[in-house]
C-alpha positions as CSV (number, residue, x, y, z in Angstrom):
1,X,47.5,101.4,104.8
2,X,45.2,104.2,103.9
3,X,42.0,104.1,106.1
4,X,40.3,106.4,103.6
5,X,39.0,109.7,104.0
6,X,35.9,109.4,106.4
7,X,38.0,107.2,109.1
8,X,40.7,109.4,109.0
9,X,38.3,111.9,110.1
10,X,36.8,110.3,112.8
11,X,40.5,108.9,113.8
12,X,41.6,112.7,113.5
13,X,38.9,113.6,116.0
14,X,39.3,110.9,118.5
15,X,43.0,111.7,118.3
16,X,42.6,115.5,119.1
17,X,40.3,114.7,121.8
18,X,42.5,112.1,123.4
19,X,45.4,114.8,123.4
20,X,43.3,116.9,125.4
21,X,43.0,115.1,127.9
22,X,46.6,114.3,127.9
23,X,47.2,118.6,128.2
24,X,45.4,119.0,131.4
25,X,48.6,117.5,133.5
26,X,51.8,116.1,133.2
27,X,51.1,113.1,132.3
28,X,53.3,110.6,130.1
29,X,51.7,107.4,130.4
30,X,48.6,108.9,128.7
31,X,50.7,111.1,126.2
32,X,52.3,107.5,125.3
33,X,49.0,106.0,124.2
34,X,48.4,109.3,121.8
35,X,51.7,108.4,120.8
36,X,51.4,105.3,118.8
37,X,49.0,107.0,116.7
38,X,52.5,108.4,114.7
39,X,54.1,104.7,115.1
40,X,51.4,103.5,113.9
41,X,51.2,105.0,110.7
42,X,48.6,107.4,110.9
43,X,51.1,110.3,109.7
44,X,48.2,112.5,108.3
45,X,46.4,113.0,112.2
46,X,50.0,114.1,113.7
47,X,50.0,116.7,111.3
48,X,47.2,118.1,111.9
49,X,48.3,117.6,115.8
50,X,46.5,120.9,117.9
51,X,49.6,123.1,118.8
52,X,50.0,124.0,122.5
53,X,51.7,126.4,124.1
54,X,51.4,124.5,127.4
55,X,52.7,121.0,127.5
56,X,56.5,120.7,126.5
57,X,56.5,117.0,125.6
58,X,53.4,117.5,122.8
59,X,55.2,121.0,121.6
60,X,58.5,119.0,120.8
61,X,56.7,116.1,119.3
62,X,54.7,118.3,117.0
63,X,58.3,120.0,116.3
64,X,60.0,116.4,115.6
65,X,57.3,115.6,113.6
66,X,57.6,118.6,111.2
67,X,61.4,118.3,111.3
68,X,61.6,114.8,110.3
69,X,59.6,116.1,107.2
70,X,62.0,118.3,106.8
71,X,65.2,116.1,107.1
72,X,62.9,113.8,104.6
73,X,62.2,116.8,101.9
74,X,64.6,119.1,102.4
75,X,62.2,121.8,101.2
76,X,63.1,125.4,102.4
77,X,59.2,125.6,103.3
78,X,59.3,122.8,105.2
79,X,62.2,123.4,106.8
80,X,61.3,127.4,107.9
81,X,58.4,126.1,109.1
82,X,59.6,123.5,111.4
83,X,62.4,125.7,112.6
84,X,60.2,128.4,113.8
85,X,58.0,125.5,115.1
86,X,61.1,123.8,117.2
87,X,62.1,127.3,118.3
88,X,58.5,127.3,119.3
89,X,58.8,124.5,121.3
90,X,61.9,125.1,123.0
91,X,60.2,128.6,124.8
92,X,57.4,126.4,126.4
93,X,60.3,124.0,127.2
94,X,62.4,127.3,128.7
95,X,59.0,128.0,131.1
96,X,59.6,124.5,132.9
97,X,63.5,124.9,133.3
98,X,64.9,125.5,136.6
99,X,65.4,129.2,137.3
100,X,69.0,128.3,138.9
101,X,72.0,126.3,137.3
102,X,73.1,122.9,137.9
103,X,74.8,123.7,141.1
104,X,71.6,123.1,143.0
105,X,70.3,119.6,142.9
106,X,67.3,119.9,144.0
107,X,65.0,119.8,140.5
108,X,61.9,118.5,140.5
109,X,60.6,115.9,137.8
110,X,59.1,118.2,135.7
111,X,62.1,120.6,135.7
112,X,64.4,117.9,135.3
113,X,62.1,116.5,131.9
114,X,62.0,120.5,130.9
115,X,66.0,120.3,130.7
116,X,65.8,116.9,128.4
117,X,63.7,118.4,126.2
118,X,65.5,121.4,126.2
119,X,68.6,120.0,125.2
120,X,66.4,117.6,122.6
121,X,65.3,121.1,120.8
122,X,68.2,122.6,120.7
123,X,69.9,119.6,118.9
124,X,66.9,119.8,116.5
125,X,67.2,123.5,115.8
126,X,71.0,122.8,115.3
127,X,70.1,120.0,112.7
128,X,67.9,122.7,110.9
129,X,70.3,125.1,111.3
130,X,73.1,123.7,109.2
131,X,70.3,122.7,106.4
132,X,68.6,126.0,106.0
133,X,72.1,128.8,105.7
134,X,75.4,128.1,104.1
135,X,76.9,130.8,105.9
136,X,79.9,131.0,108.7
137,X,77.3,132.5,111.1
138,X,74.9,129.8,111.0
139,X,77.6,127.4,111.4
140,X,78.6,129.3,114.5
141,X,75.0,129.6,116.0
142,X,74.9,125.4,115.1
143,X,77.9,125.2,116.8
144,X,77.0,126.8,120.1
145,X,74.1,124.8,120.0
146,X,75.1,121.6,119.6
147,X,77.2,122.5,122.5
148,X,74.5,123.8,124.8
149,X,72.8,120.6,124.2
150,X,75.7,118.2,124.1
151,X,76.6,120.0,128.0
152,X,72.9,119.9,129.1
153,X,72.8,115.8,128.5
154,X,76.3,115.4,130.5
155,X,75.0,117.7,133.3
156,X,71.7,115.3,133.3
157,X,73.7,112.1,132.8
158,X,75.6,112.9,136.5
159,X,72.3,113.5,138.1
160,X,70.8,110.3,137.0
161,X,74.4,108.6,138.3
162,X,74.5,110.9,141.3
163,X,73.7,109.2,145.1
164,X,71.1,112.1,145.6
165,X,68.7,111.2,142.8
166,X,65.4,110.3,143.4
167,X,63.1,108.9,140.6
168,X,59.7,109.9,140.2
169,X,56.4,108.7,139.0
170,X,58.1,109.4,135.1
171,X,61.6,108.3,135.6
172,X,61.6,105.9,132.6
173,X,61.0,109.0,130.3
174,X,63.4,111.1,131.5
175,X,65.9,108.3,131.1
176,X,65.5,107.1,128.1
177,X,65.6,110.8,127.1
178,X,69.0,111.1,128.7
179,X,70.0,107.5,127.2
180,X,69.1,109.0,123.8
181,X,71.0,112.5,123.8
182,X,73.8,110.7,125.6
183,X,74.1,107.5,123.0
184,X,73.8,110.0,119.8
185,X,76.5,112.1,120.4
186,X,78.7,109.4,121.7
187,X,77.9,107.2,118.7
188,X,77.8,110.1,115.7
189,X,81.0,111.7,117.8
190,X,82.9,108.0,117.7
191,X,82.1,107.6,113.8
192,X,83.8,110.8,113.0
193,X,87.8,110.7,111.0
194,X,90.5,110.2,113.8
195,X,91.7,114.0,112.9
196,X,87.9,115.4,113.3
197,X,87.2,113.7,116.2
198,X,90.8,115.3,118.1
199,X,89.6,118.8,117.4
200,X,86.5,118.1,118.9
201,X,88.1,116.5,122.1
202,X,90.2,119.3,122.1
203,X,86.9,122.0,122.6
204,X,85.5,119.5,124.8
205,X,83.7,116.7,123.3
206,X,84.4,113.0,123.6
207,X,82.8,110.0,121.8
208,X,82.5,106.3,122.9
209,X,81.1,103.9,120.2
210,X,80.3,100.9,122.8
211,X,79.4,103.3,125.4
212,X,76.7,104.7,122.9
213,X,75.6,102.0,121.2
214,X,74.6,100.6,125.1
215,X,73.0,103.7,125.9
216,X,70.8,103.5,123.4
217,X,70.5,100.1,123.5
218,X,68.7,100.5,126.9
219,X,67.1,104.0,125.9
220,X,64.9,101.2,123.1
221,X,64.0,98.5,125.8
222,X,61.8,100.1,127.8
223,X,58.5,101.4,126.8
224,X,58.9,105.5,127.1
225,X,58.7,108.4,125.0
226,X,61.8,107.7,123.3
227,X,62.0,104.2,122.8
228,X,60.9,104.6,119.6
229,X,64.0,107.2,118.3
230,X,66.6,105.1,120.1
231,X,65.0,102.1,118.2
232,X,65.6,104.1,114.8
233,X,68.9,105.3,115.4
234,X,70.1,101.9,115.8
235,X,68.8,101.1,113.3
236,X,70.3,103.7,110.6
237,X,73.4,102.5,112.5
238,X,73.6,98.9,112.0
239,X,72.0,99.0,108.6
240,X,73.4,101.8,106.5
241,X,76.4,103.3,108.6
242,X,78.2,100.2,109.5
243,X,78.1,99.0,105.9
244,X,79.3,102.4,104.8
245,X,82.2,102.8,107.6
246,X,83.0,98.9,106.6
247,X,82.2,97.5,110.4
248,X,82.3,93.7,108.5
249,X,81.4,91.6,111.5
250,X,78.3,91.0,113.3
251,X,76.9,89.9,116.5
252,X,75.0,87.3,116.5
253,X,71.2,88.2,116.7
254,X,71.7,91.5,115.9
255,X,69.9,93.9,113.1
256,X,73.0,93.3,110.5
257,X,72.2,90.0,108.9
258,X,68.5,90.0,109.3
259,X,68.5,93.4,107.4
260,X,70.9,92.1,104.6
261,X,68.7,88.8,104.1
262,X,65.7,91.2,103.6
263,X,68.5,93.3,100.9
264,X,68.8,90.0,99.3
265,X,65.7,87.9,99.5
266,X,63.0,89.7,100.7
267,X,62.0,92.4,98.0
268,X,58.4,91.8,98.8
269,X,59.0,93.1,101.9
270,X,59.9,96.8,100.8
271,X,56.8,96.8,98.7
272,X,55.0,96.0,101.9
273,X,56.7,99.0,103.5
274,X,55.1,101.4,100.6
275,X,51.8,100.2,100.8
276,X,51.6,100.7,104.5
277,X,51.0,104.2,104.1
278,X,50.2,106.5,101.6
279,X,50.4,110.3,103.6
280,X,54.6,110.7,103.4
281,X,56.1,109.7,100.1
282,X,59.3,109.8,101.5
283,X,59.4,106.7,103.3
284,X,58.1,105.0,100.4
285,X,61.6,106.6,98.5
286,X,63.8,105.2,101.2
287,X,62.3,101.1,99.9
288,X,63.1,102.8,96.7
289,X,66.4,103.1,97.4
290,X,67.2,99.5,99.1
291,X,65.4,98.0,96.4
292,X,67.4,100.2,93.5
293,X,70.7,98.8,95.6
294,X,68.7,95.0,96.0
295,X,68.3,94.2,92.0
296,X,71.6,96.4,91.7
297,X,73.4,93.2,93.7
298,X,71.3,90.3,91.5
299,X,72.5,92.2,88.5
300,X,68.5,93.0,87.2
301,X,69.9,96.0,85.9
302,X,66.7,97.4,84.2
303,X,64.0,96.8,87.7
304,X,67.3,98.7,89.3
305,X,67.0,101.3,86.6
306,X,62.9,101.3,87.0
307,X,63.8,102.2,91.1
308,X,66.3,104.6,90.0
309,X,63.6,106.7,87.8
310,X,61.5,106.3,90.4
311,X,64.0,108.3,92.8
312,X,65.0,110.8,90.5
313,X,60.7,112.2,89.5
314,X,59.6,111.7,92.9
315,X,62.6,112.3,95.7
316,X,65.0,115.4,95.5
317,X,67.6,114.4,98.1
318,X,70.0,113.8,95.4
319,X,69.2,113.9,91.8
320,X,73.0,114.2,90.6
321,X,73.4,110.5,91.8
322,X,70.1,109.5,90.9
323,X,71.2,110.6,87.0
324,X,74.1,108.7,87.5
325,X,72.5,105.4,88.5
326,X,70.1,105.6,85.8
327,X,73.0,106.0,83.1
328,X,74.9,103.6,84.9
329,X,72.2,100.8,84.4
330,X,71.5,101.3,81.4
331,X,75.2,101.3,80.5
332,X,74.8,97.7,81.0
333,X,72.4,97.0,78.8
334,X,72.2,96.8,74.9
335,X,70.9,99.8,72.6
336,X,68.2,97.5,72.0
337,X,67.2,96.9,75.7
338,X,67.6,100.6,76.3
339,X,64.8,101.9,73.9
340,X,61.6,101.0,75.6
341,X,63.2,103.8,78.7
342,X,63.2,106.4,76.1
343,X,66.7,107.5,77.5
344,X,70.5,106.8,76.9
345,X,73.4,107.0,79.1
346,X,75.3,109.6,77.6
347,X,72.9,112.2,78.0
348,X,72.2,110.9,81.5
349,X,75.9,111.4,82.5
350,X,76.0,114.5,80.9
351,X,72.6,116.2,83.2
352,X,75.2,114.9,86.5
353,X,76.9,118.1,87.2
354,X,73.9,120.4,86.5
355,X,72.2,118.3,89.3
356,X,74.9,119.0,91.8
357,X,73.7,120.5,95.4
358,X,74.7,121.5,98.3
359,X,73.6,120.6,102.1
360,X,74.9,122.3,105.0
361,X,77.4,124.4,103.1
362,X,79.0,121.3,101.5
363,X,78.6,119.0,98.5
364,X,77.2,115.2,98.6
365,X,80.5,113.2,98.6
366,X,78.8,110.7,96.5
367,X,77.5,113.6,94.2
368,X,81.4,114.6,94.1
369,X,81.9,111.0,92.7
370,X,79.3,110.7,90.4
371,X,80.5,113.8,88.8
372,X,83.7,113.2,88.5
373,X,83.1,109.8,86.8
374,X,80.8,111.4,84.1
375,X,83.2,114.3,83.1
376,X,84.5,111.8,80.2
377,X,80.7,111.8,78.6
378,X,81.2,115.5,78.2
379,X,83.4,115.1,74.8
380,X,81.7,114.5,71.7
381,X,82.9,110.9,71.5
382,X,82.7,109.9,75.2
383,X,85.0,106.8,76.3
384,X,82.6,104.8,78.3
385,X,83.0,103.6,82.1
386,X,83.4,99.9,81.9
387,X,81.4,99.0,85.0
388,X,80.2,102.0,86.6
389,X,77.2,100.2,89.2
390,X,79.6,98.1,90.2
391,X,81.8,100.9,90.8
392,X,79.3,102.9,92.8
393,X,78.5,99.6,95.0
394,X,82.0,99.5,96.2
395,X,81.9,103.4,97.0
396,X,78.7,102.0,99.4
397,X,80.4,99.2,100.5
398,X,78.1,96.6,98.4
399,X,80.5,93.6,98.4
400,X,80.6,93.4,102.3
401,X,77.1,92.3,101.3
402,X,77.1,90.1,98.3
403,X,80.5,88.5,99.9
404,X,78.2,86.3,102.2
405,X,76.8,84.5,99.2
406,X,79.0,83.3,96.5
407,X,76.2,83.0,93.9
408,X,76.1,86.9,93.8
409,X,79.7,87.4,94.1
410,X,80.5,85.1,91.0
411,X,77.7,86.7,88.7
412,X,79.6,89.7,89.7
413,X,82.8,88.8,88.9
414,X,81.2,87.2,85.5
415,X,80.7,90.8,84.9
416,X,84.0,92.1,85.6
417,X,85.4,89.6,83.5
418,X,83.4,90.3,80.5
419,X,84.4,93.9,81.1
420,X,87.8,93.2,81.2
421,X,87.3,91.5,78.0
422,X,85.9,94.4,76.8
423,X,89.0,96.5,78.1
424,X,91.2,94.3,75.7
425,X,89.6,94.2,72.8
426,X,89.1,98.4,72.3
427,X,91.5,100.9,71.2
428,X,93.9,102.4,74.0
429,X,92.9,105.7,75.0
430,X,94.3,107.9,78.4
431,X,91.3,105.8,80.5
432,X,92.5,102.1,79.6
433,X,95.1,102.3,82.4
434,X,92.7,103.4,85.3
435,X,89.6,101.3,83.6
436,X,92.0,98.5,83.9
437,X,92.6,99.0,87.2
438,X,89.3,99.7,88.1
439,X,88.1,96.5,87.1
440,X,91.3,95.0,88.9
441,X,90.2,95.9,92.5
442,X,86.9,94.9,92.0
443,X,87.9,91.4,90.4
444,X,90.6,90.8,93.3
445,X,87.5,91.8,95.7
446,X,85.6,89.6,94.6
447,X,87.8,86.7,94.5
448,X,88.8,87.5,98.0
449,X,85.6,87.2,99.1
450,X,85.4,83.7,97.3
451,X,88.0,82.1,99.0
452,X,90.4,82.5,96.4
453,X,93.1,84.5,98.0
454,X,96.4,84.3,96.3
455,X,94.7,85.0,93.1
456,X,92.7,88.4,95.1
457,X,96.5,89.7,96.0
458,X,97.9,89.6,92.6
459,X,94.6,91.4,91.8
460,X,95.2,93.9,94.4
461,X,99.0,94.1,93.4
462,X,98.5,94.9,89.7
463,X,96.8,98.3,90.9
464,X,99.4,98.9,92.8
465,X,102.2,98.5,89.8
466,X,100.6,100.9,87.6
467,X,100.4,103.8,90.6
468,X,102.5,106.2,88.5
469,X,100.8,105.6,85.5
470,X,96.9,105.9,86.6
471,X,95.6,109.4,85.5
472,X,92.3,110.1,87.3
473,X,91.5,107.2,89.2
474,X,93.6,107.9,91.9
475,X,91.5,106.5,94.6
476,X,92.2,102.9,93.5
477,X,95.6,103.2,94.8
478,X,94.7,103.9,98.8
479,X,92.0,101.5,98.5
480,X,93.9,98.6,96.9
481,X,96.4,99.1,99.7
482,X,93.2,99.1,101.8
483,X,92.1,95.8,100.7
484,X,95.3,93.9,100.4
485,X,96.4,95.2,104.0
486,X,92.7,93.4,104.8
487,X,93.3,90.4,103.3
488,X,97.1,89.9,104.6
489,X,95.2,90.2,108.2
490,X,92.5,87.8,107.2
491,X,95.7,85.6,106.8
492,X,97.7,86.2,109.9
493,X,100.4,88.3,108.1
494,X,99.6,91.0,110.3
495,X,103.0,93.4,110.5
496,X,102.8,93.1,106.3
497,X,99.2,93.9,107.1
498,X,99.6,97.0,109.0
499,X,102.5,98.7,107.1
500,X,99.9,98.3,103.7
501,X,97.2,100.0,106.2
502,X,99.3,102.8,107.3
503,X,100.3,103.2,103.5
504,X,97.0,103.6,102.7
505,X,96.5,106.5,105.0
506,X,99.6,108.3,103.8
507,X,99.1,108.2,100.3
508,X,98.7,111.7,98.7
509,X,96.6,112.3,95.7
510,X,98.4,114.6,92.8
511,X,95.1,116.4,91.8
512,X,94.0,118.8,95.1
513,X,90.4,118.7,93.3
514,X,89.9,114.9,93.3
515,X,91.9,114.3,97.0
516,X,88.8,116.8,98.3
517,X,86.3,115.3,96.4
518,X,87.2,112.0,97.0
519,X,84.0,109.7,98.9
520,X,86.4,106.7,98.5
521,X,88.8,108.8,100.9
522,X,86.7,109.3,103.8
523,X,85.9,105.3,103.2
524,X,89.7,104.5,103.7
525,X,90.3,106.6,106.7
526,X,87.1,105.3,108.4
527,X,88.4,101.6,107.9
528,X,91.8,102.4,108.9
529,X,90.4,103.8,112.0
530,X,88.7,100.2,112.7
531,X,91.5,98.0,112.0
């Protein structure tokens, strides 16, 4: 919570003081007390954080600080500023590195931290790099650097294995800073398409999920500098990216279920999160966002419209898909329940492509999506989507998360039937077909996930029967494969299994435009991959 303006004064000048203490030596365990000032919500001191040009460890924290900002704003101000910051930081880092190269063993512990947080700054500025230019060259300097750094934190990794090694006083620091470089590319480099990730092998990168996910596993343990950034990457991992690649099973005690009972149950709990601070909106935006997908999966389409508008004033990360939602809510509702918002969907649909951005040189998959779904509000008549949240929560993978409790999954497919009663009592247009099978893969999901198997394959089948005749849509026809491949595994056929998998991975879209701006694509290959 905010503690107000005169205790965050006299916090602000204990905390400065504290740190200068900290400066006059190398020394972590003090640094680490200074440290839980930021973990403990008191964003507003570590802004105002005094800037040295003498102790690595505070310059890249200060850096980190203004980066995750950035990451968090994606404003060009921001992000100038903590570029020039990180660059900042990795000089002072420079003045600590070994004069030699890694041929010589002998580093001491403060040269051997200097090359940690080298690497760690170099990452950074990569990260920065790719969000601030769209152009070849800055994807080449990114390039080198992620590199360097991904090199350095081998190098280091073999000295901490190596016979010769000998920890000192700070040895849990430099470890877990190793732990943390070493698990981050193994993990992000392991998550990547099968044809990505050989191209990368090929100029010398390797990735090993398991291997990563124990790194930083250990890296979050222990109580060190790092802890806390091991602790959030696994977190962004077992949350968001393991729903998103489709990783459906969990291990017991782990971050998964606990995190989709709060999804489910414990909305409360979000508003808790934004009225722990007050200093960085954007962490309240992220609550936003889980609680826009929360009421999404209870079917309160107008608080998941309220969370929506909430996103799309405050938070500029992506306001194409933020648009989108919005029209897709209140597609569900009746004219009548849509006047107190003061908007309609069709013109909501219709601001979607105007919205569009780019990040790193390359559109928002999702974005991508969302555009390509609105293009039929663009006539003067639009023909209207028939279920477009329920849509876009397959796109994020939402029924691996509503599967686990049947009351949700059956209000969905009360939904989906009504739409489908809705299908068959309007006039044919060129959309019925692909509506139709829309609403087929989504029924025949949600079936599956009810037990109700034989009826989820002829689901699943229907989509595949009208292949030739489905116009735009063509997504539905890799991931129907997808999912019936699934389900004949789920039931021991696994040779029928696999030959629907490896269809699914072959099939070629007829429009170039939608096969690139496909998100459901990159969802297929990534589940292929896992099976």
């Amino acid at each position: 919570m905010s503690l107000g303006p005169e205790k965050e004064a006299a916090v602000l000048d204990l905390f400065i003081y504290g740190f200068f203490f900290a400066w006059q030596r190398f020394n972590l365990h003090l640094w680490m007390q200074r440290l839980t000032v930021f973990t403990d919500n008191l964003f507003l001191c570590c802004l105002f954080l005094h800037r040295t040009k003498d102790s690595m460890y505070h310059a890249l924290t200060y850096a980190t600080i203004l980066e995750m900002q950035a990451m968090m704003t994606f404003d060009p101000e921001h992000i100038l500023a903590a570029g020039n910051t990180m660059k900042e930081a990795q000089g002072v880092c420079q003045r600590f590195r070994k004069k030699s190269t890694f041929t010589n063993r002998n580093f001491t512990e403060e040269e051997l931290h200097a090359e940690v947080c080298y690497a760690e700054c170099l990452l950074q500025r990569a990260a920065l790099t790719f969000l601030q230019d769209e152009n070849m060259i800055s994807f080449i300097k990114g390039g080198i650097k992620v590199r360097n750094s991904y090199q350095t934190y081998k190098e280091l990794h073999m000295i901490l294995q190596s016979s010769t090694y000998v920890s000192g006083d700070n040895h849990g620091h430099f470890q877990g800073g190793v732990k943390l470089g070493v698990g981050a590319f193994n993990l992000m480099i392991s998550m990547l398409p099968t044809r990505t990730l050989r191209l990368l092998e090929f100029v010398g990168f390797s990735g090993n999920k398991e291997f990563g996910l124990q790194q930083l596993t250990e890296g979050s343990a222990g109580q060190t500098f790092r802890s806390f950034l091991c602790n959030m990457l696994l977190l962004c991992y077992h949350t968001f990216m393991s729903f998103i690649l489709g990783e459906r099973e969990f291990k017991p005690g782990g971050l998964s279920p606990e995190f989709i009972k709060g999804n489910l149950d414990a909305v409360s709990r979000f508003e808790e999160c934004c009225e722990a601070q007050q200093q960085w909106k954007q962490f309240h935006h992220m609550c936003y966002w889980e609680l826009m997908w929360c009421f999404t999966y209870k079917r309160h389409w107008k608080m998941a419209y309220f969370y929506a508008d909430l996103l799309s004033k405050e938070n500029a990360w992506s306001k194409a898909t933020y648009a989108y939602m919005k029209g897709a809510y209140l597609s569900m509702l009746t004219k009548e329940e849509c006047q107190p918002f003061g908007e309609c969907e069709v013109m909501l649909f219709r601001q979607v492509h105007g919205l569009k951005q780019k990040i790193a040189g390359k559109s928002l998959p999702t974005e991508k999506f969302a555009i390509r779904k609105a293009r039929r509000y663009l006539s003067e008549n639009p023909i209207t989507l028939p279920a477009p949240p329920l849509e876009m929560m397959y796109i994020w993978n939402g029924y691996t998360v509503i599967g686990k409790h049947k009351d949700l999954t059956e209000g969905m497919l009360k939904t989906l039937d009504d739409a489908q009663v809705k299908l068959d009592s309007s006039p044919r247009t060129e959309f019925s077909i692909d509506d139709q099978c829309l609403v087929s893969l989504l029924r025949g999901l949600c079936l599956k996930h009810l037990g109700h198997q034989e009826e989820a394959e002829h689901y699943f089948t229907l989509v595949l029967c009208n292949e030739t005749q489905i116009k735009f849509d063509h997504y539905l026809v890799p991931n129907a494969l997808l999912e019936h491949g699934l389900l004949c595994l789920e039931q021991g056929r696994k040779e029928e299994g696999i030959k629907l998998l490896e269809t699914a991975g072959k099939v070629k879209c007829t429009d170039k435009e939608q096969l690139e701006d496909q998100f459901a694509t990159y969802y297929v290959n990534w589940q292929h991959d896992w099976v």
